[in-house]
C-alpha positions in Angstrom: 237.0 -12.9 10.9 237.8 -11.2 13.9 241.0 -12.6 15.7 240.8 -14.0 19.2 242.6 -12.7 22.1 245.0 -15.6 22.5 245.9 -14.5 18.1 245.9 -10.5 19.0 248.7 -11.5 21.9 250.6 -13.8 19.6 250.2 -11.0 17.1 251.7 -8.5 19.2 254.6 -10.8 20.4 255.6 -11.5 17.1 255.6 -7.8 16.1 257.3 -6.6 19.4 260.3 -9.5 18.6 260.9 -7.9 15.4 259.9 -4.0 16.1 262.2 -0.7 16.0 263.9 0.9 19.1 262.8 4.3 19.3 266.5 5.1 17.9 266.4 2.6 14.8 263.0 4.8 14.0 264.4 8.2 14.4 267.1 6.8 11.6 264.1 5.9 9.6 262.3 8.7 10.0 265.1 10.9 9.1 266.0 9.1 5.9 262.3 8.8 4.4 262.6 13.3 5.0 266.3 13.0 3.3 264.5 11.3 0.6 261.4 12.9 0.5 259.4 9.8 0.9 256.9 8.0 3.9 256.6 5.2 5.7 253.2 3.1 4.8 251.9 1.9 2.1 250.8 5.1 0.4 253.1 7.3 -1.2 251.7 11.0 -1.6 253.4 14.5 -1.4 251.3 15.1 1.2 252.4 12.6 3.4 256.4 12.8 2.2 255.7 16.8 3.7 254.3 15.2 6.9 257.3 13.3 7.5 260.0 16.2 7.0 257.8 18.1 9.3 258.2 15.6 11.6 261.4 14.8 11.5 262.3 17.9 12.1 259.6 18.3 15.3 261.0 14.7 17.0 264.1 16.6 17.1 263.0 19.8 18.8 260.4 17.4 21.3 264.1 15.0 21.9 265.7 18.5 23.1 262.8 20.5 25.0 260.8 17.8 26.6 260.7 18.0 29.9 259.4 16.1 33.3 258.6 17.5 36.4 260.9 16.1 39.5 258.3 14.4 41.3 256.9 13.1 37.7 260.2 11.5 37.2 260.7 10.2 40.8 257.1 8.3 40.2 258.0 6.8 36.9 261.2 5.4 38.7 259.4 3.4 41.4 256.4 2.0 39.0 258.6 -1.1 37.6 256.6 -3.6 36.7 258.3 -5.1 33.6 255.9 -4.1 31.0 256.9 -4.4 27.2 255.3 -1.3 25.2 254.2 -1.9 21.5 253.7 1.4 19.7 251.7 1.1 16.1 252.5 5.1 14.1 253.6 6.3 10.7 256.1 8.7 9.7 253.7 10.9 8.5 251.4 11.3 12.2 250.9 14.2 13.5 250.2 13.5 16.6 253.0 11.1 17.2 255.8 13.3 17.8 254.8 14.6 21.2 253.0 11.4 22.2 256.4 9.0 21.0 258.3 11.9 22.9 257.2 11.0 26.0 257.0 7.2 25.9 260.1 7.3 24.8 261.8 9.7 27.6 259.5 7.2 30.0 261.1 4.2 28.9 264.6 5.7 29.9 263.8 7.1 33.1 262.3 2.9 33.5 264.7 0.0 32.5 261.3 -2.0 33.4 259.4 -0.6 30.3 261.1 -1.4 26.6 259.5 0.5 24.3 259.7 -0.8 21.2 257.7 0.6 17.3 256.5 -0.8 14.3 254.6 0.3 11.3 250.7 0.7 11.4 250.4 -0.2 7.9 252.9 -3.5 8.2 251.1 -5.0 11.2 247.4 -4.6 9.5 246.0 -7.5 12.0 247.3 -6.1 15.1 245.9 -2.1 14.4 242.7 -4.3 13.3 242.7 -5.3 16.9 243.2 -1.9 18.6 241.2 0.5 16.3 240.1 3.8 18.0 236.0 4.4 17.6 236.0 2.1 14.2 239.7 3.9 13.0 243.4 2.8 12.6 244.4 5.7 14.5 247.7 6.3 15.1 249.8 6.3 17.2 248.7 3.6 19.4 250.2 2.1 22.3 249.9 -1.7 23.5 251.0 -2.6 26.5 251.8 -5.9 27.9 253.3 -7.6 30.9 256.8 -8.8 29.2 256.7 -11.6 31.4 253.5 -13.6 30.4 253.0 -11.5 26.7 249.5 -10.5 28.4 248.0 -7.9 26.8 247.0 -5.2 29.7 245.7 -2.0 28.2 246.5 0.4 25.1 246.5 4.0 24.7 246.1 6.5 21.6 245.7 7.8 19.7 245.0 11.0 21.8 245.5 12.5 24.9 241.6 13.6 26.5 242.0 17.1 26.2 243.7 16.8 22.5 241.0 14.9 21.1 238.2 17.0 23.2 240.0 19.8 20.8 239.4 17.7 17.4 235.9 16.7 18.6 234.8 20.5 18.7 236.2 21.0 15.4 234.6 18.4 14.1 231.5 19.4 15.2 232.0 23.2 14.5 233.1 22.6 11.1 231.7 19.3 10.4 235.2 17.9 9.1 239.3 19.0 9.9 240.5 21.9 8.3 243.5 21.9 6.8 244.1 25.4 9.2 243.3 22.9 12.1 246.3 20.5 11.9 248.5 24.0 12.4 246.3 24.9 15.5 246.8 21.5 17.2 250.4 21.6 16.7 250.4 24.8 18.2 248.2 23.2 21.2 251.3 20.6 21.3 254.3 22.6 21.7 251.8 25.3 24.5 251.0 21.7 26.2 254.4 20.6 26.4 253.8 17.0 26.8 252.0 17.3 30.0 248.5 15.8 29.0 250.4 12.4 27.5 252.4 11.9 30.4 249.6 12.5 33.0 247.5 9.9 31.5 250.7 7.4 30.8 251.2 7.7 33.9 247.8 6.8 35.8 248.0 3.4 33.7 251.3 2.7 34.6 250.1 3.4 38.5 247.0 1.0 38.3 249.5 -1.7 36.6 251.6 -1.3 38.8 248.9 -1.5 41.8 248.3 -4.9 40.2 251.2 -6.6 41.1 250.4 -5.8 44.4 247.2 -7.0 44.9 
């Protein structure tokens, strides 16, 4: 049965009161590499690889990422108090970039707390955000931290990354295993840009809103 939208809210505020800071899942992160395991339900070798990889890319994205001045001065004066919910695995590759960025956001703006939880631990809530019938990941929610509102979500791609995937996909007819090297490649090249530009116009019209 599909849940309402008064049970996805409640769903979400339950999982944000209990969620990870962004530091409490770098620690988890790091020890599922130490111990050549994943988060989620399903353990494979594949997905144990996955995670060292991305332990080790968090680290470089927590050193190189970069925002432009005016890119920070904007993030500064959109504070509407908004309480971001971010569904991922330890295992996505697209999350490091993508949690990168939120995550730099939500510094630069004591009005956002970003806070994460596990896609495969909070099955009704990714039920209620799936991305064209999937549970991709990562996926953002965000709500107004006042009245738990659910206002919008983002994920699990920026436009022009998933543009990339859809002509694979339609090239090929299924992802390569070559293509998950390419798009990480497209990552680092794109330096966070696309996921910030697009964070950012939703944080804009939110913060338009309030406004009104």
């Amino acid at each position: 049965m599909k849940s309402t939208a008064i049970e996805i809210q409640e769903f979400a505020k339950q999982a944000f009161d209990n969620a990870m800071t962004y530091a409490d899942y770098r620690v988890l992160v790091a020890k599922h590499a130490a111990s050549f395991t994943s988060t989620g339900h399903t353990q494979t070798e594949a997905l144990s690889n996955y995670t060292v990889l991305n332990d080790k890319r968090m680290k470089r994205w927590d050193k190189t990422l970069r925002f432009t001045e005016e890119q920070e001065v904007e993030i500064k004066n959109l504070d509407r108090p908004l309480n971001w919910l971010l569904l991922t695995e330890s295992w996505c590759g697209d999350a490091p970039p993508a949690v990168a960025v939120m995550n730099r956001i939500a510094e630069l703006q004591p009005a956002i707390t970003l806070k994460i939880i596990l896609r495969d631990d909070n099955p009704q809530l990714m039920d209620a955000f799936l991305t064209n019938g999937s549970k991709s990941i990562p996926k953002l929610i965000i709500q107004d931290s006042i009245t738990q509102e659910i206002l919008t979500s983002w994920g699990s791609r920026s436009a022009a990354a998933q543009q990339l995937v859809d002509d694979h996909k339609a090239q090929y007819g299924e992802i390569k295993p070559s293509f998950k090297e390419e798009l990480q490649m497209w990552y680092n090249n794109d330096k966070g840009k696309s996921v910030v530009a697009e964070l950012l116009i939703l944080l804009k019209a939110l913060n338009l809103e309030t406004q009104r």
